[in-house]
C-alpha positions in Angstrom: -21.8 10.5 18.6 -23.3 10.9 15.2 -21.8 13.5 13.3 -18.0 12.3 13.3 -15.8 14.1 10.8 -12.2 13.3 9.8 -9.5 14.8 8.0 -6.3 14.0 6.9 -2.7 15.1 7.2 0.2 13.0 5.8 3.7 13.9 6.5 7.6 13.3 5.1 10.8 12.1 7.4 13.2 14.2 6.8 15.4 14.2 9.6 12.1 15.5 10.8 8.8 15.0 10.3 7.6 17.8 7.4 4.4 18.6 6.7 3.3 17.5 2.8 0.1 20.3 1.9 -3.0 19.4 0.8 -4.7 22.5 0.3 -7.8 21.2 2.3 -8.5 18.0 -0.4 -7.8 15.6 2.6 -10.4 17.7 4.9 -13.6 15.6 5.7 -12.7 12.5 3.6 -14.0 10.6 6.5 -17.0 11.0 8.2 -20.4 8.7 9.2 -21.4 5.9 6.6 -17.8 6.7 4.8 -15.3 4.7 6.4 -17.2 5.3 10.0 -19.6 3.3 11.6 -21.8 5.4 13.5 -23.6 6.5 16.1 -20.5 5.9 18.2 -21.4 5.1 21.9 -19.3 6.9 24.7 -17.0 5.0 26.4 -14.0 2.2 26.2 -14.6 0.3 23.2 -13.2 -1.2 19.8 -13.9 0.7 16.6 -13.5 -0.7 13.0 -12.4 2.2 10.7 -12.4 1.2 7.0 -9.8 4.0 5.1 -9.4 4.3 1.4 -6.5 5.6 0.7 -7.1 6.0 -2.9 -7.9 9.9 -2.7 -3.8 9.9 -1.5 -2.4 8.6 -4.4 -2.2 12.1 -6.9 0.0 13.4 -3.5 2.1 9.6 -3.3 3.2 9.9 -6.8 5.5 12.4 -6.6 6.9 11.5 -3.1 10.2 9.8 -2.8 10.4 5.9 -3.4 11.2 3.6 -0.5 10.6 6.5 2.0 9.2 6.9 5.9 5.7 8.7 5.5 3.1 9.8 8.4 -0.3 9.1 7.7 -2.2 11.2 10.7 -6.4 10.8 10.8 -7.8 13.3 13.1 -11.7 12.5 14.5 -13.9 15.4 15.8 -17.4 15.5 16.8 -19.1 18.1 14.6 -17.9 21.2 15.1 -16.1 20.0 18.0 -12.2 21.2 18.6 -11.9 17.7 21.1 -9.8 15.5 18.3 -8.8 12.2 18.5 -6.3 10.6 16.7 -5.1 7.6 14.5 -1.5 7.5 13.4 0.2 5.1 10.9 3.9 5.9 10.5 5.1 3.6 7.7 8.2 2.9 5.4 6.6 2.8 1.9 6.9 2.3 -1.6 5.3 4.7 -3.9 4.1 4.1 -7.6 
């Protein structure tokens, strides 16, 4: 795999997870050579995925302090609609 493609979705606890929009600025913030290491054999393996999360912070800073947030990566394969995901759930502490 060589054309990998990631986008973001982060998300609130509110009793339930809620949704935060984005209006598509979290959309392909990773791919190959950005945070990927690629091609990506098939198969059972270890990955190293580097994430800045710098592009989250206009959305963090007016969230809630001390606060349960969702950070949810979603992988495809081109144009693919097979997804794999990475999710960090995580009490935080916004700026």
């Amino acid at each position: 795999m060589d054309d990998l493609t990631g986008d973001v979705k982060m998300s609130l606890w509110t009793g339930r997870w809620m949704e935060l929009p984005n209006f598509g600025f979290l959309n392909g913030l990773l791919e190959c050579g950005a945070g990927i290491k690629c091609p990506v054999e098939s198969g059972k393996q270890n990955l190293e995925i580097t994430v800045d999360l710098a592009p989250l912070t206009p959305y963090t800073m007016y969230l809630p302090r001390t606060a349960p947030y969702k950070i949810e990566f979603q992988f495809r394969e081109g144009k693919s609609a097979k997804r794999s995901c990475l999710v960090i759930e995580t009490l935080g502490t916004t700026a």
